[in-house]
DOLUMPA-292821 format. One line per 10 residues: number of its first residue (from 1); for each residue x, y, z of N, C-alpha, C. Coordinates in steps of 0.05 Angstrom, whole numbers, plus 5000, padded with zeros to 4 digits. Example, Ala and Ser with C-alpha at 12.3 -4.5 7.8 and 13.67 -1.06 7.14 Angstrom:
1> 5264,4886,5156,5246,4910,5156,5264,4934,5156 | 5257,4955,5142,5273,4979,5143,5258,5001,5157
This chain:
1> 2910,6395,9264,2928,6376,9278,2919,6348,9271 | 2944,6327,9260,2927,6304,9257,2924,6289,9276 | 2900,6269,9273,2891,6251,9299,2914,6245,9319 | 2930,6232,9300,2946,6210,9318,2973,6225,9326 | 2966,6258,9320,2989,6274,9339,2986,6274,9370 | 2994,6269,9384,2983,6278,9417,2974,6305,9417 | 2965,6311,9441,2948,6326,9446,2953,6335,9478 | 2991,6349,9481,2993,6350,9502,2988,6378,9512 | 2964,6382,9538,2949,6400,9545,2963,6410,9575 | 2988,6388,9583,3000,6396,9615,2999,6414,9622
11> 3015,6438,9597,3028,6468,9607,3004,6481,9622 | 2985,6479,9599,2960,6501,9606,2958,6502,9640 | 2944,6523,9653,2939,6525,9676,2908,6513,9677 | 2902,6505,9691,2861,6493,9700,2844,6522,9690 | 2849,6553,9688,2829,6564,9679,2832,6569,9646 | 2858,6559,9637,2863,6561,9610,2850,6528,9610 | 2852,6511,9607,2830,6486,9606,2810,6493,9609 | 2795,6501,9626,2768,6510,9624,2757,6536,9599 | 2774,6548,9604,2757,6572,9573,2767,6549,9549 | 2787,6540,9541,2788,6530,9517,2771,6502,9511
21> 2769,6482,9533,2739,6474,9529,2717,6476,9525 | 2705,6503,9540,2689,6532,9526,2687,6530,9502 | 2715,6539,9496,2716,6546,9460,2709,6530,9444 | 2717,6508,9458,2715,6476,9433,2692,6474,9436 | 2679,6464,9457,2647,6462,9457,2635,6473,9435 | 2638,6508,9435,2623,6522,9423,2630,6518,9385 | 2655,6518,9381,2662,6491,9364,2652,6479,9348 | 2649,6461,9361,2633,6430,9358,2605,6431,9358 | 2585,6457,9365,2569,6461,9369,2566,6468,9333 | 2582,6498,9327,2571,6507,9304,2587,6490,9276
31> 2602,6464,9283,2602,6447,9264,2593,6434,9249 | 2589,6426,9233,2556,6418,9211,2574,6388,9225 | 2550,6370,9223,2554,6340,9225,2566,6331,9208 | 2584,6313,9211,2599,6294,9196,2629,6311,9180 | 2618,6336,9191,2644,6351,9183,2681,6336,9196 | 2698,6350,9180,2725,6333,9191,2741,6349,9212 | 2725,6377,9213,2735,6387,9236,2726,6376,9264 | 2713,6356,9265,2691,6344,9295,2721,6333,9308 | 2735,6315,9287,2747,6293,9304,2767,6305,9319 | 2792,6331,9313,2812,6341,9330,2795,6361,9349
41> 2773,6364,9347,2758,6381,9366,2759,6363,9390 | 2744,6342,9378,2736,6313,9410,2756,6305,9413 | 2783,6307,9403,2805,6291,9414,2819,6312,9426 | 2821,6343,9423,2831,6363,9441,2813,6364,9468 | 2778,6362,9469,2765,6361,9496,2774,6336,9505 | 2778,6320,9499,2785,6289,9509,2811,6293,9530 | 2823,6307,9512,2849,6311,9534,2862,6340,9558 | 2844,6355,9548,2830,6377,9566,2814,6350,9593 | 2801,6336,9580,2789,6323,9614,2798,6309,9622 | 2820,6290,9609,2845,6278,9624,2864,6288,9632
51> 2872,6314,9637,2881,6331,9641,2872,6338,9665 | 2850,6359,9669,2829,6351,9690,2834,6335,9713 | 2825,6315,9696,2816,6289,9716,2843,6280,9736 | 2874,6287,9725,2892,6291,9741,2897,6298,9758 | 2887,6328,9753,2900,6351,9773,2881,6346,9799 | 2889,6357,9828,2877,6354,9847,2853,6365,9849 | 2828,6363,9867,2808,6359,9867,2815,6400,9877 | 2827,6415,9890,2836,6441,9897,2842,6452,9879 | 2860,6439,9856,2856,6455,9839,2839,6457,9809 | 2827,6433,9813,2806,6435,9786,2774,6426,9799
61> 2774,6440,9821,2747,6437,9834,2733,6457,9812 | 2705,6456,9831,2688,6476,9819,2688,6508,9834 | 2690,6523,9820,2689,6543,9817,2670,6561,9836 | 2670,6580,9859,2663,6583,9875,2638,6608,9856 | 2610,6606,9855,2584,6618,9841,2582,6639,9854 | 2576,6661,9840,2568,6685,9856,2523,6687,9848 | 2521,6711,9862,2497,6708,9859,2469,6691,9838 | 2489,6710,9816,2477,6700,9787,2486,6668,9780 | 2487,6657,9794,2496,6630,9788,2520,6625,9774 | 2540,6643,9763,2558,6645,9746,2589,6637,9763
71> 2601,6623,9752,2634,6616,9759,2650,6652,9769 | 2648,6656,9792,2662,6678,9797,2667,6703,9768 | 2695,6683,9754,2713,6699,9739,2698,6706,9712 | 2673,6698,9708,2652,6708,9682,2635,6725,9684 | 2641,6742,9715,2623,6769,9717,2648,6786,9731 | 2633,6810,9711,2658,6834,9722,2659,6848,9739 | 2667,6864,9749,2661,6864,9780,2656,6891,9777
């Protein structure tokens, strides 16, 4: 995707934002530096947290932890 396409993330629901931030992270992680895949990576999380940062505090709170310290929906039941 080029830079200066938008990067509109509305549809998604808050737990599709959250795993695909996930994804990117992990991403951006195994990206070699200075590579040209960095920049639509940080400009897709960029708008994953403006995104975020919209939605109400109910529905993009944090995630209620079960024992293991883990976000509920990342342990199977």
């Amino acid at each position: 995707m080029p830079a200066d396409r938008p990067h509109d993330v509305s549809d998604l629901t808050t737990d599709q934002l959250v795993r695909a931030k996930r994804d990117l992270q992990i991403s951006l992680a195994l990206a070699f530096p200075g590579s040209p895949v960095r920049a639509p990576i940080l400009a897709e999380m960029t708008a994953i947290d403006a995104e975020l940062a919209q939605r109400p505090a109910s529905i993009s709170g944090p995630l209620p932890a079960v024992p293991c310290g883990l976000p509920a929906r990342y342990v199977s039941p």
